[in-house]
N, C-alpha and C positions, 0 to 999 in steps of 0.2 A: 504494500500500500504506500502509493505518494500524497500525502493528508496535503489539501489545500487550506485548511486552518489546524492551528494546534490551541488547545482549550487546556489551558493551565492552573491547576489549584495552585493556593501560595504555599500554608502550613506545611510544613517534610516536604514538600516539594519544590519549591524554588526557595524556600528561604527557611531557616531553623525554628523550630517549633517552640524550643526556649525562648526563642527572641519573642514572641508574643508573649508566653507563660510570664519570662521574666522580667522583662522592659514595658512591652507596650501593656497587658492587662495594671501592673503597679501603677503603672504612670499615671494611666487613666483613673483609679480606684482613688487613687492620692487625692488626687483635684474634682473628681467629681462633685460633690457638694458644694466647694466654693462657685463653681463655673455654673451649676445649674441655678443656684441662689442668684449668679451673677447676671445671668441673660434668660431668666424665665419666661418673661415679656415677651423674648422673638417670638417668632410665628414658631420657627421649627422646629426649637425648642420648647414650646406649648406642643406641639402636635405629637414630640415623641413622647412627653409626661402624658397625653391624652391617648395615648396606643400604650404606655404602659398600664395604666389605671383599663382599659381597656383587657388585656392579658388579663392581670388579675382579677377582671370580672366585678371592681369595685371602684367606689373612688376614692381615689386618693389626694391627700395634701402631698404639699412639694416635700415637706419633710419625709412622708410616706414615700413620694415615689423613690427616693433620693436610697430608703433603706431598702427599697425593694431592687433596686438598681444595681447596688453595692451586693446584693446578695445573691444579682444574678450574673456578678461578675465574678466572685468565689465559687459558685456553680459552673462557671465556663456556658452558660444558657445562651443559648445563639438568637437570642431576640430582636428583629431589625431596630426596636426604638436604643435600644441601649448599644449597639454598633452606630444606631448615627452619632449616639453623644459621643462614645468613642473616639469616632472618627474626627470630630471636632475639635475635642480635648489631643489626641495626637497630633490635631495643626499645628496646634501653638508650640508643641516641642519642638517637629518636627524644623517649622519657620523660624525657631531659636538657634535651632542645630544642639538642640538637646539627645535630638534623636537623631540616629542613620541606621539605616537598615542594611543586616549584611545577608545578601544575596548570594547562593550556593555558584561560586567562579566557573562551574560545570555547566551551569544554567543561564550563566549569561553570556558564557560563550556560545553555546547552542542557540540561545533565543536569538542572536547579533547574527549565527549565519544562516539561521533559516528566515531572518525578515530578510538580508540580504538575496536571498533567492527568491523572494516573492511567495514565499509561507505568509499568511497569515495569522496571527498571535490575540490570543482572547482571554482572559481570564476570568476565573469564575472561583469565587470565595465566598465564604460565610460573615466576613468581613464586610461593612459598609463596602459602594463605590469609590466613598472619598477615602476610604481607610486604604483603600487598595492601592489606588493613585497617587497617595502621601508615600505609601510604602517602596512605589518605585520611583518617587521622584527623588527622594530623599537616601540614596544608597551610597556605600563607599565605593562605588563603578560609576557616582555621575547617575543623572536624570537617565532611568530606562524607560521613560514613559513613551517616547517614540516610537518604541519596539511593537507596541499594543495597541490594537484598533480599536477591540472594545469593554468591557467591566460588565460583569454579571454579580448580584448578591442575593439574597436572601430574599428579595422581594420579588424576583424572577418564579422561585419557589425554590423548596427544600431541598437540600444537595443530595438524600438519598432516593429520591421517585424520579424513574424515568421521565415524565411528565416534563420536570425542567429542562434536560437536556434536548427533548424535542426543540422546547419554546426558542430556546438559544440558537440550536441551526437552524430554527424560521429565522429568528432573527439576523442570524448574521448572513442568511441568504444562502446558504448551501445545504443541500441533502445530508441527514447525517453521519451517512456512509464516506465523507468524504471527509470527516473532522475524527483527528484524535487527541481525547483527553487524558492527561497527564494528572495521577493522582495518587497521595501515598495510604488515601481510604478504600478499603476495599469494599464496604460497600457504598462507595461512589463512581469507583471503576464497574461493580455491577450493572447502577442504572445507568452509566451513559451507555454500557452495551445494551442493554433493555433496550434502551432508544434509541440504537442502531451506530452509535460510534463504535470506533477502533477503539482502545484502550489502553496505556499500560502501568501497572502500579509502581510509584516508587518506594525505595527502600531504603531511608538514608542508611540503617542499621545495618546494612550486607557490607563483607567489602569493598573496594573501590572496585570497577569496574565488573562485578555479578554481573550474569545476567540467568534468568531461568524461569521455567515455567513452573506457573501453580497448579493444582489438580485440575481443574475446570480448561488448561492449556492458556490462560492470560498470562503475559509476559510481565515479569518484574523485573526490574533494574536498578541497581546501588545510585546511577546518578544519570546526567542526560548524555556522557560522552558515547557517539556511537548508535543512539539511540532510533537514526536513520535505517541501522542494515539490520533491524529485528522483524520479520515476516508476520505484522500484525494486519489487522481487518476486522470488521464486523463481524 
């Protein structure tokens, strides 16, 4: 298979999973209450407090939403109103250069030559849009945002149901037979095959360079070097 898009998670897969667990979810947990006390007024931030209060099925005071927020950031709770605050609260690091983002050198070499070849590059995380787009703008390789045509999150729909993966090759205009998604969740590599992509799981934890199949014959790989001459497909 020669994929005309490559459909990228970020977490174990182009970028370290600690780096969230340890930098970005602290970051965010730190400053959340000052920053939502601070701009409750916006619009967008009224709207994510009214889609939490909304989840919880109740309503909530700011101070309420503030501890349910916090609680659903020690949960690791993949909830789009609390990835927007998120994504917000890591601007401000990010724009300080409190934050840089270190991207796997295997991954960015491969992303640098397959847009060179007229691949196209998408990503798709559980992560806000703007979280996504802070993350590559802000990296020790320099802005990779140019690599990327387009951003998918949670509000597309949930990264385990086929269903998304469809919506995203509508989107991005190609059949899904022609897109492969790169993912270190196995069951996210499931449903993009459900929904007719190629697939292959990463692995940061293998050696350098593994590569091998799993029972079901999906391809896994320690990292993206190479990644071109594995006989993947639908």
């Amino acid at each position: 298979m020669t994929p005309k898009a490559i459909l990228l998670d970020i977490e174990g897969t182009t970028a370290p999973i600690s780096f969230v667990a340890e930098t970005l979810f602290p970051f965010a947990a730190a400053r959340l209450a000052a920053f939502v006390q601070a701009h409750a007024g916006d619009p967008e931030i009224a709207e994510a407090l009214a889609e939490t209060a909304a989840l919880e099925g109740r309503a909530l005071t700011t101070q309420e939403a503030i501890e349910v927020l916090l609680g659903w950031i020690a949960a690791d709770r993949k909830a789009t109103p609390l990835k927007t605050l998120q994504g917000k609260i890591w601007r401000e690091g990010y724009e300080s250069g409190a934050i840089r983002s270190p991207v796997y050198s295997d991954a960015v070499a491969a992303m640098r030559a397959w847009k060179a070849r007229g691949v196209r590059l998408d990503v798709y995380s559980s992560g806000s849009v703007e979280a996504q787009v802070l993350l590559y703008r802000y990296t020790a390789d320099g802005d990779l945002t140019p690599l990327f045509d387009a951003y998918f999150d949670t509000r597309t729909g949930p990264k385990l149901e086929a269903a998304s993966y469809a919506k995203i090759a509508k989107a991005i205009g190609l059949p899904a037979g022609e897109v492969l998604f790169l993912s270190d969740a196995p069951g996210e590599v499931g449903a993009a095959q459900a929904a007719g992509m190629a697939a292959i799981r990463i692995d940061r934890a293998l050696p350098p360079g593994t590569r091998r199949r799993d029972a079901d014959g999906t391809w896994v790989a320690a990292d993206f070097a190479g990644l071109d001459e594995l006989p993947v497909g639908p």
